[in-house]
C-alpha positions, 0 to 999 in steps of 0.5 A: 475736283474743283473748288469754290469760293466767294471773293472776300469782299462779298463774303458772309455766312457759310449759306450766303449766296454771292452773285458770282464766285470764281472756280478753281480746278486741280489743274489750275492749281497744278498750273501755277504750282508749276510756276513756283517749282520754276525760274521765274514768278513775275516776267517769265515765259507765261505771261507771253504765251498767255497774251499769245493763247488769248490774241488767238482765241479771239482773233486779234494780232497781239495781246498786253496783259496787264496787272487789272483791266483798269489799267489796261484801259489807262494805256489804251488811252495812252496809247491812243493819244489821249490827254488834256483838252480831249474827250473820252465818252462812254455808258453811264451804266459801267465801272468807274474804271470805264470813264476814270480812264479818261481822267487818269489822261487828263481827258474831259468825260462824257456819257451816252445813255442806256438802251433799256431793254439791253443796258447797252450803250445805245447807237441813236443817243450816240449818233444824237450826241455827235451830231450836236458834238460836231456842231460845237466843235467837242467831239470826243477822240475815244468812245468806251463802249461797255458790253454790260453783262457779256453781251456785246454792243452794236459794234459794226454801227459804233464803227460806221460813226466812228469812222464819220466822226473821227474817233477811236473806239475802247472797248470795254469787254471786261464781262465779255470774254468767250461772247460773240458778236455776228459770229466772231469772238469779242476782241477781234477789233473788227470795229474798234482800236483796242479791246479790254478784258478783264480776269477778276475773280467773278469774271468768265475766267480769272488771273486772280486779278489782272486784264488784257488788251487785244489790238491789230495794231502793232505800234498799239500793241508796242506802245502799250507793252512799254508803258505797262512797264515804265515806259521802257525799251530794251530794243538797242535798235531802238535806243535814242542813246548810245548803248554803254553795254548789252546790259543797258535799257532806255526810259523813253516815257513815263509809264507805270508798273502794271505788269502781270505777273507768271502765277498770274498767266499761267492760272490764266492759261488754265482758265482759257481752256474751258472757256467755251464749256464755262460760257455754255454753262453760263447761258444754260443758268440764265436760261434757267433763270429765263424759265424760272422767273417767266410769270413775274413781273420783272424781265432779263436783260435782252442780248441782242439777236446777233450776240453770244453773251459770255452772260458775266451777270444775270440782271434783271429789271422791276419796272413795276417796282418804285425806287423805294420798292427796289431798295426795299426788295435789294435789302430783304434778298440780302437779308435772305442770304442771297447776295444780289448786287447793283451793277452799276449805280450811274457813274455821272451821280457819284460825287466824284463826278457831281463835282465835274458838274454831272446833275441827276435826269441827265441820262434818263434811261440810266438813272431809270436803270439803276432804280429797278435793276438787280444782278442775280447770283449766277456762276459754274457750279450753281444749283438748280436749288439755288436758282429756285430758291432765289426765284421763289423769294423774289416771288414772294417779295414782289407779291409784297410788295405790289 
């Protein structure tokens, strides 16, 4: 059996159809019943065995679970050494989470424009911008690159500059779970220092909330899983004090409460074993879609030729359509019952980021972007029906207004 149910934050009408919706089977329910007939909620043994199961699943040395991906990317900044009179550049098309890290360090932020066929970060801006960055002497010390949708930037040429430029690469792979880049799975830190995924409730697979690092480093690895929890070391090895008993811990940094919990691991532990069928499953209903909407004007997102997208979201592009147009087109597929979405509006325009000096027609691509995209509904257990639907009201839509 397996149930499923909107987020509430995207809730409405018993017929609303929302972008995405988690999945919950009676095995994910038995798993975290099992927790709770157990010893341990918070720090128990399935936390460990989740960072275990998804650091081999995707080929990387260790893995921190973290209560959301947000936080996971806070430590990977700590972690890397950034803080005050640094930089942190990323893509203008993300979640605020991607760029606010940086902030939370003290960092200065910056942003590298769009591809616009992919929404993915894109190599030449990146390379233009370093150049001028070097020549001023404002490089950035951490690049968040964003695999947008699931599919996974161009790693190995981010690397190449990383390594020119000496900088640490973050990647954000919060959608990007299950997805592959030139054959290997996304988070084997092949090409950066540190992975971050996130769980979600729309995501690939779900904690509830929650998010994870992957790294191949283990003083990475070590500094994060200290300052998740308060910036504590329980190692007496370790201790900067004589120990007054077995009992005694050391506060060496200051760190934070960003644990995740046993209930959560162990739906994540659930989760893990059918990503490759949810993955699957998700590409079958963006191919559908890719058949659906072939003869109107409007164009998916591309996934590179040498990715397997995890395909968290199904956006499309209505290059014809005007600013007006796209607002218009977004309102009446709401007022429709279909619960489209902008992922994302760019993060350099909202006023939070206007006050640190950010202005319009800085990022031309990503402004373009966010005035003709829109996220479909797309998740497991989506029907044919569905899909058609959403396709014919946007047809019809498009036919009015062109």
């Amino acid at each position: 059996m397996i149930i499923q149910a909107a987020p509430s934050s995207q809730a409405a009408t018993a017929d609303f159809l929302p972008y995405g919706r988690q999945t919950i089977t009676e095995a994910d329910i038995a798993a975290v019943e099992a927790v709770l007939r157990s010893p341990f909620l918070t720090q128990g043994p399935a936390v460990p065995a989740f960072e275990k199961a998804v650091a081999a699943k995707v080929g990387a040395a260790y893995g921190v679970a973290t209560n959301s991906a947000t936080s996971a990317l806070h430590i990977a900044c700590l972690a890397l050494g950034l803080g005050p009179g640094d930089r942190l550049w990323t893509s203008p098309i993300t979640f605020v989470a991607s760029a606010n890290c940086g902030r939370y360090c003290g960092a200065a932020v910056d942003f590298v424009d769009i591809e616009p066929t992919t929404g993915l970060m894109s190599v030449t801006s990146l390379e233009q911008k370093l150049q001028q960055a070097e020549r001023s002497g404002t490089l950035p010390k951490v690049v968040v690159p964003v695999h947008l949708a699931g599919s996974s930037c161009n790693m190995a040429a981010i690397g190449a500059l990383a390594e020119r430029y000496d900088f640490a690469v973050l990647e954000d792979a919060s959608h990007a779970i299950g997805g592959r880049y030139r054959g290997e799975p996304v988070g084997n830190c092949r090409h950066s220092a540190i992975t971050v995924f996130s769980f979600h409730p729309v995501k690939i697979i779900t904690t509830g909330e929650g998010g994870l690092a992957t790294t191949n480093d283990p003083q990475l690895a070590q500094s994060m899983a200290e300052l998740r929890s308060h910036g504590i070391v329980r190692d007496p090895e370790r201790f900067e004090r004589p120990a007054a008993g077995p009992w005694v811990y050391e506060q060496q940094q200051l760190g934070f409460n960003y644990r995740m919990t046993d209930l959560q691991a162990a739906l994540g532990l659930s989760q893990l074993e059918r990503l490759e069928a949810t993955v699957e499953e998700r590409n079958r209903l963006l191919q559908t879609y890719r058949e659906l909407l072939a003869e109107l004007p409007v164009q998916l997102l591309d996934v590179p030729k040498d990715v397997l997208s995890s395909v968290h979201l199904a956006v499309i592009r209505m290059d014809r359509a005007s600013p007006t147009q796209h607002r218009q087109i977004f309102e009446s597929l709401r007022n429709s019952n279909i619960g489209v979405q902008l992922h994302y509006s760019p993060v350099h325009l909202h006023p939070y980021y206007r006050t640190l000096g950010f202005m319009e027609k800085t990022y031309p691509e990503a402004e373009m972007y966010a005035t003709s995209a829109l996220s479909l509904p797309l998740f497991p257990g989506l029907k044919k029906s569905e899909s058609t639907n959403v396709a014919e009201t946007l047809h019809f839509l498009i036919k009015d207004y062109a």
